[in-house]
Steps between C-alpha positions, in 0.01 A plus 500: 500500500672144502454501076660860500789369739523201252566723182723736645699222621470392117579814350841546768621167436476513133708861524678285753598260239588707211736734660668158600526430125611791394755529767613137416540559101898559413554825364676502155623836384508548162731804322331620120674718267198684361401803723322746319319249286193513651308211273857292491410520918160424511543182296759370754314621765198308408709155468610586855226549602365154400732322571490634907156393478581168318671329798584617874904407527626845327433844457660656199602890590616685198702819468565647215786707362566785208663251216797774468593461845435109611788360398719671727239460770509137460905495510504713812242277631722207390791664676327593825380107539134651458401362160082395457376146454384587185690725234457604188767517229561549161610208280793557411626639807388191717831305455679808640260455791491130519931444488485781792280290699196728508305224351412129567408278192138453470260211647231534204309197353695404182129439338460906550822643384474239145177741413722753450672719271870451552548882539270509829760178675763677637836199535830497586744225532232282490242642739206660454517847775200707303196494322298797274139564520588611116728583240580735232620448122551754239480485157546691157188786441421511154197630292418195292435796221803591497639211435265387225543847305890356469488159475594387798421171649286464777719280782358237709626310803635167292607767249659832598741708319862404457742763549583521150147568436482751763748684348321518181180596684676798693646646142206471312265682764782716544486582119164627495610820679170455704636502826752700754632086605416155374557350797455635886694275696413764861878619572276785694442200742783443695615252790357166513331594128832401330609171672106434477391566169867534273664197709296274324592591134885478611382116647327414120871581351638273769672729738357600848595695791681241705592101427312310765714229441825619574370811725679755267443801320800492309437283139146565535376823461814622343507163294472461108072514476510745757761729316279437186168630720685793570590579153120472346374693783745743423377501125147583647623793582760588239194436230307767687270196537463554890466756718838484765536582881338894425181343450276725604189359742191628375610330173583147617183577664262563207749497228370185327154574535538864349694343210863627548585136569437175248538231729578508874639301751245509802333285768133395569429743773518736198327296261105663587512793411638410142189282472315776601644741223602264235221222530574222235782656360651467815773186490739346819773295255724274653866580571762447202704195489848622490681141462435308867077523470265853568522589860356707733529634842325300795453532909324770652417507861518208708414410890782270736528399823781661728746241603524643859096462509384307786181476325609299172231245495213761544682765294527191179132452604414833403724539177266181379245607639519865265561253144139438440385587140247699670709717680769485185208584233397791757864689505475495135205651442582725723864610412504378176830252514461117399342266706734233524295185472327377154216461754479880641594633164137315407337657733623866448365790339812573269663170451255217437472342174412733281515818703706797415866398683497153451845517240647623834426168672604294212832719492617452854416139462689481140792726508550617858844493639672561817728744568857354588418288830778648728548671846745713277231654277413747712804687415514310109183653411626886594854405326265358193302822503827712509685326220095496243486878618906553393468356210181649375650810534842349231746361764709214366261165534811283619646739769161572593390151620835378600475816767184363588674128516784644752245686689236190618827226517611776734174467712495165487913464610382730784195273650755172459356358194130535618 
């Protein structure tokens, strides 16, 4: 009887104990943009899961939110004093966040955040406030015997096509009569798609959306290279070269791959499938240089701490915590995007040395390029998207962008400068 007394007393004191642990760890909630993804959740899940059980201090309690609608939920929140301790936020909207105090800057070990692709650090004025668990880069789909049959070279990294040269490629494939476009640029894809993907190319001629330096539109993107954007992407469309804003879906879709398109502008979440169909025909070229170096889009995704968080030390803790290459090399294999660490990208399926995506990796780390580091792009980029849509469809270059310049200096009069 006395041994039975002596376990029991065990066995309650040990309960005993734990519930004391548990009720002593800090609760950290945690808002996620990807509701509905069910293997996007279990992934984060499991690094929450480890990391409860990796110390006693915190508990990390996620919810999660339909991407179409957290946004506003995370303004309201912001309004209502009732933001998380952890949010996620899309790159380039983070300095929107961060100048309305939603954010704090980050307390992550410097050693961690140099591992990284640049795209997956989000900054502003100095700080880091956000970091990726991955990125995304896009580059030109081509079949490489298609370009053979017309003597086209095959561009590299450290030597891709001039504009010049890209000019010549476009009329020559667009000679053969082969194909409804030469080159599917996605005008089917609309919203962040354009400031994403076409921002870029207007960056290579030397224009942008807004002039960091000066916090102005105006000079920028209605300057001389961006005018001169404008009027060759204008071309693409006058030269029946490029299908316009009636794009339909199912054809940016599977256009390429059924042979409408030539080449295609397109990122690596779509890059599988053409594997799958296209095997070693199948090529991923690097972006053109259009005068100021090849450049693609970069920043997906990122995770900050929210400045009115009581719980900034624990909620850092966890951010670090979640940038293991295990945990990086396991999102990519299991959504496909690029790890953002040589040393994940090694260890995953897709984008190791050697395997099937690795151009991706070698893109975002070569030619990836921020979108216009601003609190103002939030409206720049839907002003950007207005003016490539306008003059797709043959308004005036000039008045187009210089509407677009009036617009964001507007916005930016408005919030005092930013």
């Amino acid at each position: 009887m006395k041994n039975i007394k002596s376990i029991l007393l065990m066995i309650f004191s040990s309960i005993f104990l734990s519930a004391n642990i548990a009720s002593a760890a800090t609760t950290l909630s945690m808002w996620y943009h990807g509701a509905g993804n069910q293997t996007e959740k279990d992934l984060l899940m499991q690094i929450v899961n480890d990391f409860n059980n990796s110390q006693s201090d915190y508990a990390v309690e996620v919810q999660d939110f339909p991407q179409e609608s957290y946004n506003d939920s995370v303004t309201a929140a912001a309004l209502a004093g009732n933001l998380p301790d952890i949010i996620d936020v899309d790159g380039p909207i983070m300095p929107n966040w961060a100048w309305s105090g939603y954010l704090a800057p980050l307390s992550i070990s410097q050693d961690v955040l140099d591992k990284m692709l640049p795209g997956a650090i989000g900054s502003w004025n100095g700080e880091v406030y956000s970091v990726g668990l991955w990125d995304a880069a896009c580059a030109i789909y081509a079949r490489k015997s298609d370009l053979e049959e017309n003597g086209i070279r095959i561009p590299t990294l450290d030597n891709p096509w001039t504009k010049s040269e890209f000019d010549n490629i476009l009329a020559t494939l667009d000679s053969t009569g082969k194909y409804d476009y030469v080159f599917d640029v996605g005008m089917a894809w609309t919203g962040e798609w354009y400031a994403y993907a076409f921002g870029p190319m207007m960056q290579s001629f030397g224009g942008d959306l807004f002039d960091t330096s000066n916090g102005k539109a105006d000079g920028m993107i209605n300057g001389d290279a961006a005018i001169e954007f404008g009027e060759w992407w204008q071309s693409l469309m006058n030269n029946g070269y490029a299908p316009g804003t009636s794009q339909d879906g199912g054809d940016r879709e599977t256009g390429f791959l059924d042979g409408k398109y030539a080449l295609q502008l397109n990122g690596n979440w779509a890059a599988v499938p053409a594997i799958e169909q296209l095997g070693d025909d199948m090529l991923f070229l690097p972006s053109v240089d259009f005068g100021n170096g090849p450049k693609i889009g970069a920043a997906s995704w990122q995770f900050g701490v929210s400045k009115s968080s009581k719980n900034q030390e624990g909620a850092n803790a966890f951010i670090e915590f979640m940038l293991q290459d295990q945990y990086l090399a396991a999102f990519s294999d299991g959504i496909g995007l690029i790890p953002p660490t040589a040393q994940s990208a090694a260890m995953s399926e897709k984008y190791r040395p050697g395997g099937p995506l690795e151009v991706f990796f070698e893109l975002s780390e070569a030619q990836a390029t921020l979108r216009a580091v601003t609190p103002g792009y939030v409206v720049a980029s839907k002003e950007f998207e207005k003016a490539i849509a306008d003059i797709s469809n043959g308004a005036d270059v000039a008045d187009a962008l210089d509407a677009a310049a009036d617009a964001i200096d507007a916005d930016v009069a408005k919030n005092n400068g930013y």
